[in-house]
C-alpha positions in Angstrom: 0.0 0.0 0.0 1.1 3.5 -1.1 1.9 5.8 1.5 0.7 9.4 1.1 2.5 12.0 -0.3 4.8 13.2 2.6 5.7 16.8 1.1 3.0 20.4 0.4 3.0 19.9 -3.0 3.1 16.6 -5.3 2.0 14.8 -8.0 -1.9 14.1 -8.3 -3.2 11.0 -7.4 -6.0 9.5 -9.6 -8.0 9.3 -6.7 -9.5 12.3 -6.4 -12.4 12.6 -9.3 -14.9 12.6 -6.4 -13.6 16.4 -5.5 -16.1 19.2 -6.5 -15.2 20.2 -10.6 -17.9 22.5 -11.1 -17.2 25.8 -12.9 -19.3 28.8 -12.6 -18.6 30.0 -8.7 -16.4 27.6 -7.9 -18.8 25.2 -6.6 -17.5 26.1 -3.1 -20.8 27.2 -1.6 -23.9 24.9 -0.8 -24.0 21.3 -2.5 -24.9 18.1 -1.1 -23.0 16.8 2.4 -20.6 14.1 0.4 -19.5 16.4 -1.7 -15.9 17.8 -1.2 -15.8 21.4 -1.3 -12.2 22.6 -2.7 -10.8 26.1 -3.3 -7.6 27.4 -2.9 -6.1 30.2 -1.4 -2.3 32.2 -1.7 0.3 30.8 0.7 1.6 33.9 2.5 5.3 32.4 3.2 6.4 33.5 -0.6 5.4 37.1 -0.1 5.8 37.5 4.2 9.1 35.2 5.1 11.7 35.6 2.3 12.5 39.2 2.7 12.6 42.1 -0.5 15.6 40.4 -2.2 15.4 42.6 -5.3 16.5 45.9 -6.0 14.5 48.7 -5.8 14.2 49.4 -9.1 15.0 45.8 -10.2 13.3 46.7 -13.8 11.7 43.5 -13.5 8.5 42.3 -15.5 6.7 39.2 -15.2 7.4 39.0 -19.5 11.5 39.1 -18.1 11.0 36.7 -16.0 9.1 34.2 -18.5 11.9 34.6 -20.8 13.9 32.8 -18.7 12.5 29.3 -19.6 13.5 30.0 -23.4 16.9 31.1 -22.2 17.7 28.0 -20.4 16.1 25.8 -23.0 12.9 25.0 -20.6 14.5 22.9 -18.4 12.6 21.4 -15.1 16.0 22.0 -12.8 18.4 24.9 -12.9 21.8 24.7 -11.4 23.2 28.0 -9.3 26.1 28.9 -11.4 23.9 28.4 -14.1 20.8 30.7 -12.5 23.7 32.9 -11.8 24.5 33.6 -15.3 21.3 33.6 -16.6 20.8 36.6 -14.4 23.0 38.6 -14.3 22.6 38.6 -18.0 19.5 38.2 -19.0 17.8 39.8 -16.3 20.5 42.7 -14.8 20.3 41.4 -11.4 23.8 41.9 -9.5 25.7 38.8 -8.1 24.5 39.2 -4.8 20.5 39.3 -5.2 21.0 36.1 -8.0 22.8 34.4 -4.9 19.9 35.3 -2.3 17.2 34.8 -4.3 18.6 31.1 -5.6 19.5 30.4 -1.9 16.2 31.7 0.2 14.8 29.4 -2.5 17.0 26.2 -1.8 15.8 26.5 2.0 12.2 26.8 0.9 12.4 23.7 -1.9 14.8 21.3 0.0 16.0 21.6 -3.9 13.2 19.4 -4.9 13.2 19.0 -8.7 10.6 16.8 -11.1 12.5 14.0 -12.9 14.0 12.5 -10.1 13.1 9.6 -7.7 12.2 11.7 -4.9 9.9 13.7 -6.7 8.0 11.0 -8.9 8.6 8.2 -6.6 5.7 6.5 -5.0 6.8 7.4 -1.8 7.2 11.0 -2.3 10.4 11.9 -0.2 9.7 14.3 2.8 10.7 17.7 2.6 13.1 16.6 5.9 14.6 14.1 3.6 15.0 16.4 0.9 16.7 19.2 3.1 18.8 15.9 4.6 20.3 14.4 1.0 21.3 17.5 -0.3 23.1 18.5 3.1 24.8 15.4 3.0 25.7 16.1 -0.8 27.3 19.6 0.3 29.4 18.1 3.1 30.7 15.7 0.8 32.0 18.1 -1.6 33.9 20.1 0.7 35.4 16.8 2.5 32.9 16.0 5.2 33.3 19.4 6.8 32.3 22.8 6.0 35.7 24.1 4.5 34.5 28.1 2.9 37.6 27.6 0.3 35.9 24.5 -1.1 32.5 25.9 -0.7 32.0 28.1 -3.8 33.1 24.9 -6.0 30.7 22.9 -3.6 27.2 25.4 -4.0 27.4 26.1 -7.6 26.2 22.6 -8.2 23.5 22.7 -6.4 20.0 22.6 -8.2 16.6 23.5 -7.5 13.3 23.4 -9.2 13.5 26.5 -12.7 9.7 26.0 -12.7 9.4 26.4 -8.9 12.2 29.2 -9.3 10.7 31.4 -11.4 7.2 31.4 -9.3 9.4 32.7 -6.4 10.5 35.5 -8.5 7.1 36.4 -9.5 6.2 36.8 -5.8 9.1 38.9 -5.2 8.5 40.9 -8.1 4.9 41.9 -6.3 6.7 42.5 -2.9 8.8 45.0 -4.2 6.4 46.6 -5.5 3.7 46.6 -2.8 6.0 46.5 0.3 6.5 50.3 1.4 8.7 49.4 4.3 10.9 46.3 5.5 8.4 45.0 8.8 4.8 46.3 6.9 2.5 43.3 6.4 1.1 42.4 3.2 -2.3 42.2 3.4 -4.0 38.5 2.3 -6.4 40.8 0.2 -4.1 42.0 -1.7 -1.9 38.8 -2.4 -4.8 36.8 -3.4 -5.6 40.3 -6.3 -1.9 39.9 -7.8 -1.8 35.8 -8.0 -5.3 36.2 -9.8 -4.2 38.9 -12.1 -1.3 36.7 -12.9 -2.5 33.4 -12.9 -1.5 33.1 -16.2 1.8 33.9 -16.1 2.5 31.5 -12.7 1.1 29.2 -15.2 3.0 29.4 -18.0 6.2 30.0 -15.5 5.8 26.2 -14.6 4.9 25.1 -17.8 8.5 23.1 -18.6 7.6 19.9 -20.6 5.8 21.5 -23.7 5.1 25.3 -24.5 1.5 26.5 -23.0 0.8 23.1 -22.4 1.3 21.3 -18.9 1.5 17.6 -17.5 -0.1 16.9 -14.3 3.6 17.1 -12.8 4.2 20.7 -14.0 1.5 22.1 -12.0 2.6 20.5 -8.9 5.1 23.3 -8.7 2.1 25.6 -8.6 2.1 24.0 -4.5 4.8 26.7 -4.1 2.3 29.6 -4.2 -1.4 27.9 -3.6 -2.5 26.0 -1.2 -5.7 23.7 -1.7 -8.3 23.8 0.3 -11.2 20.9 1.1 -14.2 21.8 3.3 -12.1 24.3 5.1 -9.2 21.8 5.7 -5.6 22.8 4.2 -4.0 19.8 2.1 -1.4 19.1 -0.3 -1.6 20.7 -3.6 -2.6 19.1 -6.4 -4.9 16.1 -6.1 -8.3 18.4 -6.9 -6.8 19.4 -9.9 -6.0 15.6 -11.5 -9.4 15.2 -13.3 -8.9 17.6 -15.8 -6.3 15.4 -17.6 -8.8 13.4 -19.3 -9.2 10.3 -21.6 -5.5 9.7 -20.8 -4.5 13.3 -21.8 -0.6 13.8 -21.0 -1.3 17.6 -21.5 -3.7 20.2 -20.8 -3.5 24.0 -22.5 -2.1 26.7 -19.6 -5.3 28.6 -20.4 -7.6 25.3 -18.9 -6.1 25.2 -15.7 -5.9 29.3 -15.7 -9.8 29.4 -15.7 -10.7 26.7 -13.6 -8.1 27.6 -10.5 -9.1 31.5 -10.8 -13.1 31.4 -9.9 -12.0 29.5 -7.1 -8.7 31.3 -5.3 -10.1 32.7 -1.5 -8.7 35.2 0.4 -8.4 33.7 4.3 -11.2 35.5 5.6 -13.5 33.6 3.0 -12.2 30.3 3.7 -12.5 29.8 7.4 -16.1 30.9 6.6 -16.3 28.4 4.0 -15.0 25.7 6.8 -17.5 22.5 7.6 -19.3 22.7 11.0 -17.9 18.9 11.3 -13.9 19.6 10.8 -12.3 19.2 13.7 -10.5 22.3 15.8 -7.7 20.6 15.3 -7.7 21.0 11.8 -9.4 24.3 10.4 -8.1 26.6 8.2 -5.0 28.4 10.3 -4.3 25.7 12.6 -0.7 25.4 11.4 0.1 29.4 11.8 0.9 30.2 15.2 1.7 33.8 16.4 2.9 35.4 19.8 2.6 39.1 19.9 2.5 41.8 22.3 4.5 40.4 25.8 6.1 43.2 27.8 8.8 42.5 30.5 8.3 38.9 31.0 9.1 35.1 30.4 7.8 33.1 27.6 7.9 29.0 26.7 5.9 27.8 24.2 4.3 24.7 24.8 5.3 21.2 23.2 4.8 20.3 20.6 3.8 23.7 18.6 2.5 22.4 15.6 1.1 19.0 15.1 2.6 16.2 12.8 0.4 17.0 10.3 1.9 20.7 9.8 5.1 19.3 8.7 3.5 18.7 5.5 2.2 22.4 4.4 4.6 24.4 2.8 2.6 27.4 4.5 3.3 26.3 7.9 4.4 29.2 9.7 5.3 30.9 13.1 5.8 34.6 14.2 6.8 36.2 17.1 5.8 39.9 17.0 5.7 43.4 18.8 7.8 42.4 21.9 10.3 44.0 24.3 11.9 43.1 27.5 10.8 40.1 27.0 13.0 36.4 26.8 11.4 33.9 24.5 11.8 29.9 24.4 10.4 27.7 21.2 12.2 24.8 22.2 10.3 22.8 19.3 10.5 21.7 15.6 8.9 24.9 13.9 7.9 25.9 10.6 9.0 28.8 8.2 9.4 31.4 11.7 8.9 35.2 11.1 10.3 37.7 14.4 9.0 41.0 13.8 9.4 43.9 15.5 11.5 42.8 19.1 12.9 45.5 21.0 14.9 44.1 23.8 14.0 40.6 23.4 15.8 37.2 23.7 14.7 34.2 21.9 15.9 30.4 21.7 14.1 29.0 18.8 14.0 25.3 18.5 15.0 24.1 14.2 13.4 26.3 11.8 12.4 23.7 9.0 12.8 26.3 6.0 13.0 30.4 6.6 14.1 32.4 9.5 13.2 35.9 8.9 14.5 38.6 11.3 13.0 41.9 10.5 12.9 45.3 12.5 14.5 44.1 15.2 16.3 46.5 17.6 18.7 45.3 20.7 17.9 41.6 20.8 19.8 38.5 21.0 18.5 35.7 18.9 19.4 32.0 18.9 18.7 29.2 16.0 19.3 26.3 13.8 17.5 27.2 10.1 18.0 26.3 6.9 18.1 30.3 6.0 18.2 33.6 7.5 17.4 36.6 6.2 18.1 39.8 8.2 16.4 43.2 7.4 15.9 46.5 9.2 17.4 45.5 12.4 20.3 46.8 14.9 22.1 46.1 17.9 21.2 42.2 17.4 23.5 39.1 17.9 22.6 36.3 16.0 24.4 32.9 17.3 23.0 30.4 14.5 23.7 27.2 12.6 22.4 27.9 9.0 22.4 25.8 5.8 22.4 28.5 3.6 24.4 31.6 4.3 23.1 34.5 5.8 21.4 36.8 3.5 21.3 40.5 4.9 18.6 42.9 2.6 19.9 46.4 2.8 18.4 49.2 4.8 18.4 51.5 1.7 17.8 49.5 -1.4 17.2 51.5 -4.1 18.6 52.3 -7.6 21.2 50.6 -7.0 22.9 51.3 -3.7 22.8 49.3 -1.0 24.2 49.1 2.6 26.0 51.8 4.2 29.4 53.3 4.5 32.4 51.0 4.5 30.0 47.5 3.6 30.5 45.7 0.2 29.2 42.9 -1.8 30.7 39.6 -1.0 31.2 37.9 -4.4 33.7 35.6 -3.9 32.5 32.8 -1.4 29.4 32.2 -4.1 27.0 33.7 -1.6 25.5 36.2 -0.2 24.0 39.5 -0.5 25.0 43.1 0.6 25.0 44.2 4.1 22.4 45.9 6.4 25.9 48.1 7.0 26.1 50.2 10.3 23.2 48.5 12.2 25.6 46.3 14.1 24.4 43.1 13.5 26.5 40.5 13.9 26.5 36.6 13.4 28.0 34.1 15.6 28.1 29.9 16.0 25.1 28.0 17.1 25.9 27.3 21.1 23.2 25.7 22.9 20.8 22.8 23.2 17.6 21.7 25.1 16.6 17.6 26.0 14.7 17.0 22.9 17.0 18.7 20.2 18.4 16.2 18.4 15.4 15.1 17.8 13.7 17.8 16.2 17.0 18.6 14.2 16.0 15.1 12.3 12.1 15.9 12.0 13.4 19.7 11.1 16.2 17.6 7.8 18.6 20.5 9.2 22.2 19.7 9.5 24.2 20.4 12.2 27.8 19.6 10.9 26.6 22.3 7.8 27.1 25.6 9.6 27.5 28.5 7.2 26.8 31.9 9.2 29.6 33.1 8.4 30.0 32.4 4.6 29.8 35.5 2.8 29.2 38.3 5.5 30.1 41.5 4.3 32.9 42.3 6.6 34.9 41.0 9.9 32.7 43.7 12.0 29.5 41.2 11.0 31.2 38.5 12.9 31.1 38.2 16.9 34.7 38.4 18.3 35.5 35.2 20.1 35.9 37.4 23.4 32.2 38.1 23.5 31.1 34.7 22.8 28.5 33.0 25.4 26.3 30.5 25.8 22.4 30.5 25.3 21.1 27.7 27.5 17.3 26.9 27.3 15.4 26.9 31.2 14.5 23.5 30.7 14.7 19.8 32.9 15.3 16.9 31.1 12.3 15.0 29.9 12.3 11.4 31.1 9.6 10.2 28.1 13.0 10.9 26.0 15.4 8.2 24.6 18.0 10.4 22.7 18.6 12.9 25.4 20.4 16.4 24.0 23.3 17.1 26.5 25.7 19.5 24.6 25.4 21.6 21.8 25.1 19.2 18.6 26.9 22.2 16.2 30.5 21.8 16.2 32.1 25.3 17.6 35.2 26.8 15.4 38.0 26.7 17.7 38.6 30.2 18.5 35.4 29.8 20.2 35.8 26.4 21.7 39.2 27.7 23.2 37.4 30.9 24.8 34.6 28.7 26.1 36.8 26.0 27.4 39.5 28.9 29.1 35.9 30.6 30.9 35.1 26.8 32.4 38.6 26.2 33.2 38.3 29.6 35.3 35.4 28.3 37.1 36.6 25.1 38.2 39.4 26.7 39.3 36.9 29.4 41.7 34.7 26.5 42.9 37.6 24.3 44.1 39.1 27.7 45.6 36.0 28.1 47.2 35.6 24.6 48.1 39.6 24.6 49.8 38.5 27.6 51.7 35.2 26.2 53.5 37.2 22.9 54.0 39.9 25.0 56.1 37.6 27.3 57.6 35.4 24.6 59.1 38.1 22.4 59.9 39.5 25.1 62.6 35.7 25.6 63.6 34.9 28.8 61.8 31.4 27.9 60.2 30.6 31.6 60.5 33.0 32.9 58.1 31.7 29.7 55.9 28.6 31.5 55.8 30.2 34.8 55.2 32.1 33.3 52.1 28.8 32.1 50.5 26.9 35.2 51.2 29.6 37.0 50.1 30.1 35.4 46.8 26.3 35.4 46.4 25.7 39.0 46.5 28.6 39.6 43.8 26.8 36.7 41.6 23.6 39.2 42.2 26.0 41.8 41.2 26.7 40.3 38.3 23.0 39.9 37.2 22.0 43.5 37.6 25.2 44.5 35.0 24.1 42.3 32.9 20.7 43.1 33.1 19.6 39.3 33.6 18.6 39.7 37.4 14.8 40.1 36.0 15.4 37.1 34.1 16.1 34.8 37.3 13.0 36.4 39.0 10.9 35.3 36.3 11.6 31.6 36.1 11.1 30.9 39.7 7.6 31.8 38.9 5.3 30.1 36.7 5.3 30.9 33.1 3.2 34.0 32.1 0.3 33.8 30.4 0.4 33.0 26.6 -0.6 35.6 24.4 -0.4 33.1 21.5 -3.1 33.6 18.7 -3.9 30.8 15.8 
């Protein structure tokens, strides 16, 4: 027996004639109870998660962008030194944005391409899978560790869906021209308006196997930017679509699928209304995007798991943290695409980000995570310690005609990577160092790779990079779980050694204070002076209190003796 499709978007199974195929209105209101009800609605990860990447002007039109697939002979897979000429060339993007957009795009595919056994395959391969063989392939090419001389060699080679590609673009293309400033929201309204104006073109974009003509397998790739809807329960794209290949039909024309898909595209708002009184909570529309907003001064974990299972498989799973200060923040679980918006103050430990981490007008925080992307925008003052797939992908604070960054930043060009810098905001990247009972275990549900750590391929300059001296730990508040098997004791993400060294020199010093300590008491009580013992630990507890308020983490303390406040988390 044939499992089910595993990933958010897929082939169409032949199993599905029994879905609603009615033209007119969509056939989405009313109808008899065994009837499946399907729209479809715009996933919001395309247009909210993966940052402005292009250039304000790029000069880009959806006709440019088309004219890719006769540049590259239509091809299903494009490779990056390939997407890299094709452009710079043939579009007049610069080095940097072809190298973000192809690598926010990597994280978001797992570099899922048709034509191969994980995409056609019975058992469609997981997106964790996915994300998993192509890490593996990386670290292979550079020896079995990340090595940043071997790694431009190493990333050109990589491939991801052109179809796939190209819809990415035409989403960017509509964020830079609707998005007025880095941290605004897009409204779903307005989404939902562009992807119908230009259904055609998404269309024809994944139209590869024959011009304006598609296979069943070439709108799959149309699972990047809609998500199917049945009686208000999200699913994998593609299986309402399969009956319109008929009498054995190989091909359809791009303007077939156009009209049927556009009567029945929802904005959110209409679907939940659309939702059957019988789905479960569990399941309605929204149930896999989570949101915590608004926490002042205060201490935050979110609850285990955050998603269920079942949101592993929607590409538009996705969590934001938003409008926060003073406040430290704990996801110690296996999340989707994550969006943190608008922190002033903040700390948050993040359990693996399956896909995009997306940092954007954040002030004065320190942020911890393992992702398969980051892309940083609008923010200053904030310390990133991360393990990343992908390297880091800063978006300029002033992005237009042209110039980028601020005084003193450049374009990195050489490591194969990476984009221009956010310049004099101080933000600055540093290794992945902590860990919580259970991480090891969402790493592998998450397909992230630990031993593939590039956050600090590409940065701009050395003052992007945390200096060793300043390097700390980021430990989670959390007791070990005894339902575990695999228990998490140390930080799975191998440490450079400068780092290493200055963490290993800072425990040395603090054995060498505890047996110090521990001589002293011995003596002291051995010639009957318990009173001075006393007097030692009071003595070294105030300065540890010391410590705390010039650091500003004495708050911190006070809050996790008491229970957990409240949860201002929204679905």
């Amino acid at each position: 027996m044939s499992r089910r499709p595993s990933s958010s978007f897929g082939r169409s199974s032949s199993g599905s004639s029994h879905l609603t195929n009615t033209s007119g209105n969509g056939g989405d209101h009313g109808g008899s109870s065994g009837v499946a009800q399907v729209v479809y609605c715009v996933n919001p990860v395309l247009f909210e998660n993966c940052g402005a990447l292009l250039s304000v002007p790029s000069g880009l039109t959806t006709a440019t962008i088309l004219r890719v697939l006769q540049a590259t002979g239509v091809k299903s897979s494009i490779s990056l030194a390939k997407w890299k000429e094709t452009a710079m060339t043939l579009l007049g993007m610069r080095e940097s944005t072809a190298y973000a957009i192809f690598d926010v795009f990597f994280a978001v595919s797992g570099g899922c391409i048709q034509n191969t056994p994980s995409f056609s395959g019975v058992e469609r391969t997981s997106m964790a899978q996915l994300r998993q063989e192509s890490n593996r392939a990386l670290l292979q090419r550079m020896g079995g560790t990340v090595d940043q001389s071997r790694w431009p060699a190493a990333s050109t080679a990589r491939k991801v869906s052109l179809p796939g590609l190209l819809v990415f673009l035409l989403c960017q293309l509509f964020v830079e021209r609707k998005r007025t400033s880095v941290s605004s929201k897009i409204a779903s309204e307005a989404m939902v308006d562009y992807v119908r104006q230009h259904l055609h073109d998404f269309i024809s974009a994944v139209a590869v196997t024959r011009a304006s003509r598609l296979t069943m397998a070439d709108a799959a790739e149309l699972g990047y930017v809609l998500r199917e809807v049945v009686n208000g329960v999200e699913q994998p794209f593609g299986p309402s679509i399969s009956f319109l290949w008929q009498f054995n039909e190989k091909t359809i024309d791009v303007a077939v699928l156009s009209q049927y898909l556009r009567v029945r595209i929802r904005t959110n708002g209409e679907i939940k209304k659309l939702g059957s009184s019988a789905t479960a909570a569990a399941n309605a529309f929204g149930f896999n995007n989570v949101t915590i907003h608004d926490l002042a001064s205060t201490v935050h974990i979110t609850p285990h798991p955050l998603l269920p299972d079942m949101a592993s498989r929607l590409l538009s799973s996705n969590f934001t943290i938003s409008n926060c200060s003073q406040t430290h923040i704990y996801a110690p679980s296996a999340l989707p695409h994550t969006d943190l918006s608008s922190l002033t103050n903040c700390t948050v430990l993040l359990g693996p980000v399956g896909g995009i981490l997306s940092v954007q007008n954040c002030h004065h925080c320190c942020i911890s995570a393992i992702c398969g992307a980051i892309i940083v925008s609008n923010c200053s003052n904030v310390t990133l310690y991360v393990c990343v797939n992908t390297p880091p992908v800063l978006v300029p604070s002033e992005n237009v005609n042209g110039v980028s960054g601020a005084p003193g930043t450049k374009n990195t060009k050489a490591n194969g990577t990476a984009p221009s810098s956010t310049g004099a905001g101080g933000v600055r990247f540093a290794p992945y160092n902590s860990f919580y009972p259970a991480l090891e275990q969402h790493i592998s549900i998450s397909g992230i790779s630990p031993l593939l750590n590039l956050w600090n391929v590409g940065l701009p300059s050395h003052a992007s990079i945390l200096p060793p001296s300043e390097f700390q730990s980021m430990p989670f508040p959390l007791a070990q779980s005894a339902s575990l098997n695999n228990v998490t004791r140390t930080n799975p993400c191998p440490l450079p050694s400068p780092y290493r060294e200055v963490l290993n020199r800072r425990l040395h010093r603090l054995r060498e204070v505890n047996e110090a300590i521990a001589d002293a008491t011995g003596k002291l009580r051995e010639v009957g002076r318990n009173d001075l013992v006393d007097e030692l630990h009071q003595r070294v507890t105030f300065m540890f209190r010391d410590w705390l308020k010039e650091t500003g983490q004495e708050h911190v303390l006070a809050d996790l003796t008491h229970a957990t406040a409240p949860s201002k988390t929204a679905v």
